[in-house]
MIDOSE-1310 file (N, C-alpha, C; in nm, 2 decimals, decimal comma, always signed):
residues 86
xxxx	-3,85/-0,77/-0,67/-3,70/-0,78/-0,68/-3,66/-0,85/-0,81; -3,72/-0,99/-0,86/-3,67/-1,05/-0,98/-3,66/-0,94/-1,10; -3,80/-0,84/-1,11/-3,83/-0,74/-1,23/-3,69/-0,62/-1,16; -3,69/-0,60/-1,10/-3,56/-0,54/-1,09/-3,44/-0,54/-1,15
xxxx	-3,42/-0,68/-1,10/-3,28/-0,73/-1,13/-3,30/-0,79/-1,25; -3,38/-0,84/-1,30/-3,39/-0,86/-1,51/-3,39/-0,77/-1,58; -3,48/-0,62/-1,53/-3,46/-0,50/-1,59/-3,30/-0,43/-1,58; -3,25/-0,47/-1,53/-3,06/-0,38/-1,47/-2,97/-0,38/-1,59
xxxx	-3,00/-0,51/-1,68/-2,89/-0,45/-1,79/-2,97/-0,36/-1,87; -3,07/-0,36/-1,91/-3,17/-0,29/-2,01/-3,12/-0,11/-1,93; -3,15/-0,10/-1,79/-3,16/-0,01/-1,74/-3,02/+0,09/-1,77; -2,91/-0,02/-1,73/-2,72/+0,04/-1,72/-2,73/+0,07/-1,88
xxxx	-2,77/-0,01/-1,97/-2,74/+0,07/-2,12/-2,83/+0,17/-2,10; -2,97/+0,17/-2,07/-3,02/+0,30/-2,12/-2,93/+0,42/-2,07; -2,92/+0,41/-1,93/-2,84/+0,54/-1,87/-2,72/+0,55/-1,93; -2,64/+0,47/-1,97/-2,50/+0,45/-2,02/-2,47/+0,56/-2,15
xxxx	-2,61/+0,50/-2,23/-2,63/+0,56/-2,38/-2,69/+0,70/-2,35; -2,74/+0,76/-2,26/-2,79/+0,95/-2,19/-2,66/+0,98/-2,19; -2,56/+0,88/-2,13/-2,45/+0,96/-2,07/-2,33/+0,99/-2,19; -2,33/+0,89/-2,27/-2,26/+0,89/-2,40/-2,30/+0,98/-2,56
xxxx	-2,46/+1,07/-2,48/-2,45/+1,13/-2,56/-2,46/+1,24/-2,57; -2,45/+1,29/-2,34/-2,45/+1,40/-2,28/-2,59/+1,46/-2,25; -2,69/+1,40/-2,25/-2,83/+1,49/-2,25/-2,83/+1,44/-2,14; -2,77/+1,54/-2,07/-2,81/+1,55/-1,92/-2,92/+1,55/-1,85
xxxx	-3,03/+1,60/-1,93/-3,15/+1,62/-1,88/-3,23/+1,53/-1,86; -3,20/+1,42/-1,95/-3,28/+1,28/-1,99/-3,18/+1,16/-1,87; -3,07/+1,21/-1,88/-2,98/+1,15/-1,77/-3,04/+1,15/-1,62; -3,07/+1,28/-1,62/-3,14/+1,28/-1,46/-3,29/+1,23/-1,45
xxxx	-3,36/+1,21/-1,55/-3,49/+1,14/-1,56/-3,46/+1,00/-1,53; -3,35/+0,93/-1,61/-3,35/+0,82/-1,61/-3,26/+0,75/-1,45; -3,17/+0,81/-1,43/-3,13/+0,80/-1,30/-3,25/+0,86/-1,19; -3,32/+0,91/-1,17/-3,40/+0,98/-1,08/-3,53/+0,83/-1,05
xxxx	-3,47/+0,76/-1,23/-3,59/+0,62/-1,21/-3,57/+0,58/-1,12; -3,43/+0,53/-1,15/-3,27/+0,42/-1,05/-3,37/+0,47/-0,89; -3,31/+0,60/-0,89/-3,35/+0,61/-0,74/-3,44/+0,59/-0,68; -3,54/+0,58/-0,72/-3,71/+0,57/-0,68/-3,74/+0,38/-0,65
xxxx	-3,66/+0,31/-0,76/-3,71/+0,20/-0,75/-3,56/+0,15/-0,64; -3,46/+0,20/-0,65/-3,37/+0,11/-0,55/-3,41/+0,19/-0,44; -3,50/+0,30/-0,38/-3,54/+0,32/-0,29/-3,63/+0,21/-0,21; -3,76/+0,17/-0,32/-3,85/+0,09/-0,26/-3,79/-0,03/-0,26
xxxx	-3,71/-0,10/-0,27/-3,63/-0,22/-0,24/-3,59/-0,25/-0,15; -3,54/-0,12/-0,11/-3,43/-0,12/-0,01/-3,25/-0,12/-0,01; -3,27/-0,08/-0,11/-3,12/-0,02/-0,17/-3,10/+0,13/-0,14; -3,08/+0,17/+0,01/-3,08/+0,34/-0,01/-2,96/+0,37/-0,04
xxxx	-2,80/+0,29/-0,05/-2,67/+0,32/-0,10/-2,73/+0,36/-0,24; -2,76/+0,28/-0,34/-2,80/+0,32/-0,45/-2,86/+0,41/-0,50; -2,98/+0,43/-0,42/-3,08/+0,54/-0,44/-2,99/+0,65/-0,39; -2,92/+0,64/-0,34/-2,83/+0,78/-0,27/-2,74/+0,85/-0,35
xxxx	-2,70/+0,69/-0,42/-2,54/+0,72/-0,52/-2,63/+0,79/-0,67; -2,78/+0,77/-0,70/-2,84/+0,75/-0,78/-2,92/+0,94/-0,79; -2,97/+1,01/-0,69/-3,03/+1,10/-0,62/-2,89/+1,20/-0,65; -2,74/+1,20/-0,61/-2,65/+1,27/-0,61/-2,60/+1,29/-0,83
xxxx	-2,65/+1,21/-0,87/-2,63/+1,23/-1,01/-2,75/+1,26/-1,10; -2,84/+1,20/-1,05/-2,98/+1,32/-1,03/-2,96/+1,46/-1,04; -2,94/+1,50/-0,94/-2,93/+1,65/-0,93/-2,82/+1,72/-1,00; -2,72/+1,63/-1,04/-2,55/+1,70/-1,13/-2,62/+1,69/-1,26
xxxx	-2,73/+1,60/-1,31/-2,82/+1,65/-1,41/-2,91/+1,78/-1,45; -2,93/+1,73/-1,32/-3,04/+1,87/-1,33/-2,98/+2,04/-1,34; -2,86/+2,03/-1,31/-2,73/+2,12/-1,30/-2,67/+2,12/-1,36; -2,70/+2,01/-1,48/-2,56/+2,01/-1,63/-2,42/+2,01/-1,57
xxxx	-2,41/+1,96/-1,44/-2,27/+1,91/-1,40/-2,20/+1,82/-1,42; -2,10/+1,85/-1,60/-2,10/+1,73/-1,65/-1,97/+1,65/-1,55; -1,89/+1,75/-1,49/-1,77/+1,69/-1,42/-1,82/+1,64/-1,32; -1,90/+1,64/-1,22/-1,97/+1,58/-1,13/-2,01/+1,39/-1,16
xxxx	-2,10/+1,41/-1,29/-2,15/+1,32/-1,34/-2,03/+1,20/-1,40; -1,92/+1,26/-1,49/-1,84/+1,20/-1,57/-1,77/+1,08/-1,41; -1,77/+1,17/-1,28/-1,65/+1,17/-1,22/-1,72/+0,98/-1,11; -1,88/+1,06/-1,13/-1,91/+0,92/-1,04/-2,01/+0,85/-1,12
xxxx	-2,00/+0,86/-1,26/-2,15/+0,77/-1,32/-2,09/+0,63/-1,30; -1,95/+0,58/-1,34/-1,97/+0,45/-1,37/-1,95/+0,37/-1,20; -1,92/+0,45/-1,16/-1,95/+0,36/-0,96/-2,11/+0,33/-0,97; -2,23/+0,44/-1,01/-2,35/+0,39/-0,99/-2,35/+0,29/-1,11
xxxx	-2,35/+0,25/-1,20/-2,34/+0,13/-1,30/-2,28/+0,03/-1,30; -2,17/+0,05/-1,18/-2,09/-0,04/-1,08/-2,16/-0,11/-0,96; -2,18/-0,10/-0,92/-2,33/-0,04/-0,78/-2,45/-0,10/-0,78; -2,50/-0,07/-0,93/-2,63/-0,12/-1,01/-2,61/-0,29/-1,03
xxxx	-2,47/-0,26/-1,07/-2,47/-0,43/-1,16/-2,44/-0,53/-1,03; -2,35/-0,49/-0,97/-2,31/-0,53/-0,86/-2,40/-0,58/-0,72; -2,54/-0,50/-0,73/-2,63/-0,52/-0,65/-2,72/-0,66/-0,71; -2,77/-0,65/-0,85/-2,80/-0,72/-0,99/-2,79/-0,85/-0,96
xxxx	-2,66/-0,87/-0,95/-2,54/-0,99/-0,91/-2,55/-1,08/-0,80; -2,58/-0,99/-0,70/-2,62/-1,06/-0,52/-2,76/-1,09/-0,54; -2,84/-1,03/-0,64/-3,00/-1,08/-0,63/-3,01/-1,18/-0,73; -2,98/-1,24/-0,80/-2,95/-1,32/-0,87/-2,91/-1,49/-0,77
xx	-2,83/-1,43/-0,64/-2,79/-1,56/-0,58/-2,85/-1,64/-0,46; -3,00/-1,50/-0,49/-3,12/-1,52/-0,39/-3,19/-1,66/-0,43
């Protein structure tokens, strides 16, 4: 949980910087991470919100993606935040 939540700002730029430069493809690698590890945590909101922008990568759906990336980077940091006051 701590490597989680120390990796989350490193994580929200990396994905932030895929999305700012449109490589969708790298976007869904990098989010598909998101999902896999907020899965084994126990964050399946995340992994859910994370899995649905996944796949709008994998589909170059950039309006999909534009419409809900920063809720998951909202989501991410926000979850980040409550583990921190563990």
């Amino acid at each position: 949980l701590a490597m989680f939540r120390d990796q989350g700002p490193d994580k929200r730029a990396e994905i932030a910087s895929l999305y700012d430069s449109k490589d969708w493809g790298e976007y869904a690698v990098k989010v598909h991470a998101l999902k896999s590890t907020s899965l084994t945590i126990g964050a399946e909101e995340l992994s859910a919100k994370a899995k649905e922008l996944e796949l709008a990568g994998k589909r170059n759906d950039a309006d999909f993606i534009r419409e809900h990336h920063q809720a998951l980077l909202q989501a991410h940091e926000e979850l980040c935040a409550k583990m921190s006051l563990i």
